[in-house]
C-alpha positions, 0 to 999 in steps of 0.5 A: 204917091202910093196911099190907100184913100179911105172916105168916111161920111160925116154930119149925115152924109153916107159912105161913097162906094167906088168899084161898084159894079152896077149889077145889084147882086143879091142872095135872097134880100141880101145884098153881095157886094163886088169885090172892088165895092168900098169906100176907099181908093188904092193908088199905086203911085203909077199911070193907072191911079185914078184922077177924078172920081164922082161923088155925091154931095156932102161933107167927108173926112178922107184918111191917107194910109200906106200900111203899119210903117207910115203915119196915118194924114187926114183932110175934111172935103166939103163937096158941092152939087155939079162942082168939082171940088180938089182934094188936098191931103198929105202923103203918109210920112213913113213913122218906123224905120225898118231896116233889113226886114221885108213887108211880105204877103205870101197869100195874093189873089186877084182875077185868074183865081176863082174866088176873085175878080179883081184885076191883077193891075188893081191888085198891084195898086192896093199892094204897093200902096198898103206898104207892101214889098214882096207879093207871092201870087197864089190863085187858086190852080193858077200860076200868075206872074206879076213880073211884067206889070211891075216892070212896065209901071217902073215898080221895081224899087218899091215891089218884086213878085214870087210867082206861086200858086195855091194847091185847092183841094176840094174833092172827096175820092178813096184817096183823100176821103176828106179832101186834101186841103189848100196850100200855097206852093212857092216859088213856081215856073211860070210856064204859059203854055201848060194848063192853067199856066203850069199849077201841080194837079189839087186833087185825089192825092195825099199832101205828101204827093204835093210836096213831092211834085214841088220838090221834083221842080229845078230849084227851091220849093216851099210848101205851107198850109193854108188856113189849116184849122177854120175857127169853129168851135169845138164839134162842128163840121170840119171845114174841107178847107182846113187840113188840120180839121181833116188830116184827109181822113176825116180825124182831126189833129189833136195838138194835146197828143203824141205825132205817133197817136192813132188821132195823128199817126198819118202824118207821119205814114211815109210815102214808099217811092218817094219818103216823104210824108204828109208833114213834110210842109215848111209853113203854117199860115198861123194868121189869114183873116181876122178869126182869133179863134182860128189863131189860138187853135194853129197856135196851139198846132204849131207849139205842138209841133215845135215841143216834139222837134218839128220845126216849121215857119209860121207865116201871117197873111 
C-alpha cells in the first residue's frame, strides 16, 4: 500500500540514512546531502517500492504516513547483526473524508529540473504515497510530462498529471534590470521535439511578455508567481528569485500604497501589442516551504491586491 516509512532510532541507535549517494560531498567541513539522503522510505504502492533495505543494528520505531487525510501507524523493529528481520506495520487508514476537493501540488521538481536530481519515478512514489492526487510538473525550463509513468504503473486511479514547467528568470539585462522572477506556467504542450521539450524562453522580457507567450498557446493557460517575496527582513537584498522584492526594476512592491504609486506603478504599464500587463498573472503561491515570514509578507501582498479589486488565486505548495 502507498506509505511514506519514517525510521527513527531509539535507546542510542542513529537514524538510517537511505539514498545516500556514497560521494561524502562537502562545502568546506560542511556536509551536503544528496537529495534522496533520509531516514525515510516513499513507497508508491507499485513494482518499484523496494523490498529489503539494509540497515545497521539497533532498535527503531518506523512510522506509516499517507499525507493529512490518513491516521499515522507505528511499529518498533528490533534488528540483529547478519539477520534478516520483517518489518509488520499497518497501513495508514484514511482519518478524514474529503469529497469533492483534490490534493494538488501545483510546484513539482524532480531530475530534468536543475536544482534536482531525483528521479521522476521516485518523484511519483513520494507523491502518491504523501497522499497526493493532482501533480503539476514545473522544472526549471523544462517541460515534463509524468503521463507515461503513471500509466505504465496502472496509477490512474490514484494520481493524474498537469504538464508545466517553471519560467526561471535569473539574468539582469536593460530589460529586466533586476531579473524577472520564477513562474510556473500551467498547463503546457509537451512537445519533445523542441528544446527543453517546448519551455517559453525565461530571460531579457518582462513578465507580461510571459503571460502573453502562454496565452498565444491553443487552450487555457494559468500563470503564477512563485515564492514572489523570500522572508528576509526588512532592508536586505532583494532576492532575484522573488518578483515582488524586485518588481524587475529593482523597487519592491509596497502592499501599503495604491497599484498607481510610483513604487508599484509598473505593474500596471501596458504592454503596447499585446495589452497585457506585468500583473496580468492568475496565482500567488502564498506558501512554499516552511518560512512564516515569507507567508505574512505574500499575505499582506495578496490582501493588498484583493482590497483594490485584483483578484488573484492563492495557492499553497
Amino acid at each position: 500500500a502507498p506509505a511514506r516509512l519514517a525510521f527513527h532510532g531509539v535507546d542510542g541507535t542513529p537514524d538510517p540514512v537511505f539514498g545516500d549517494d556514497g560521494l561524502d560531498f562537502r562545502v568546506g567541513e560542511q556536509p551536503v546531502a544528496g537529495f534522496l539522503a533520509a531516514n525515510q522510505l516513499f513507497l508508491g504502492g507499485f513494482g518499484t517500492d523496494a523490498w529489503r533495505v539494509a540497515i545497521a543494528p539497533g532498535r527503531y520505531v518506523v512510522r506509516a504516513t499517507r499525507g493529512p487525510e490518513f491516521a499515522l501507524t507505528t511499529a518498533t523493529l528490533d534488528v540483529a547483526p547478519g539477520e534478516d528481520t520483517a518489518l509488520a506495520i499497518d497501513a495508514p487508514l484514511r482519518a478524514v473524508e474529503t469529497p469533492g476537493w483534490i490534493a494538488a501540488d501545483l510546484h513539482v521538481h524532480a531530475a530534468p529540473s536543475d536544482d534536482s536530481t531525483v528521479p521522476m519515478r521516485a518523484r511519483l512514489a513520494s507523491f502518491v504515497a504523501e497522499g497526493g492526487e493532482v501533480l503539476v510538473s514545473t522544472d526549471h525550463d523544462h517541460v515534463s510530462d509524468y503521463a507515461p509513468l503513471i500509466e505504465a504503473h496502472g496509477l490512474r486511479d490514484r494520481v493524474r498529471s498537469v504538464v508545466g514547467l517553471e519560467v526561471t528568470g535569473v539574468v539582469k539585462t536593460g530589460v529586466v534590470p533586476a531579473s524577472v522572477g520564477h513562474h510556473n506556467v500551467f498547463p503546457l504542450p509537451y512537445r519533445p521535439a523542441l528544446h527543453r521539450k517546448g519551455a517559453l524562453r525565461s530571460e531579457d522580457r518582462r513578465l507580461r511578455a510571459i503571460v502573453a507567450e502562454a496565452r498565444a498557446l491553443p487552450g487555457e493557460r494559468l500563470v503564477q508567481l512563485n515564492h514572489a517575496r523570500s522572508g528576509r527582513k526588512q532592508g536586505a537584498a532583494a532576492d532575484g528569485d522573488a518578483f515582488l522584492e524586485h518588481l524587475s526594476i529593482g523597487r519592491a512592491f509596497d502592499p501599503t500604497l495604491p497599484l498607481d504609486s510610483d513604487a508599484n506603478r509598473s505593474l500596471l504599464d501596458a504592454d503596447p501589442q499585446t495589452g497585457l500587463r506585468d500583473l496580468d498573472f492568475d496565482a500567488l503561491e502564498l506558501l512554499n516551504g516552511p518560512s512564516m515570514d515569507r507567508y505574512h509578507a505574500l499575505r499582506a501582498d495578496w490582501i493588498a491586491l484583493l482590497r483594490q479589486g485584483i483578484r488573484r488565486t492563492a495557492t499553497a505548495n
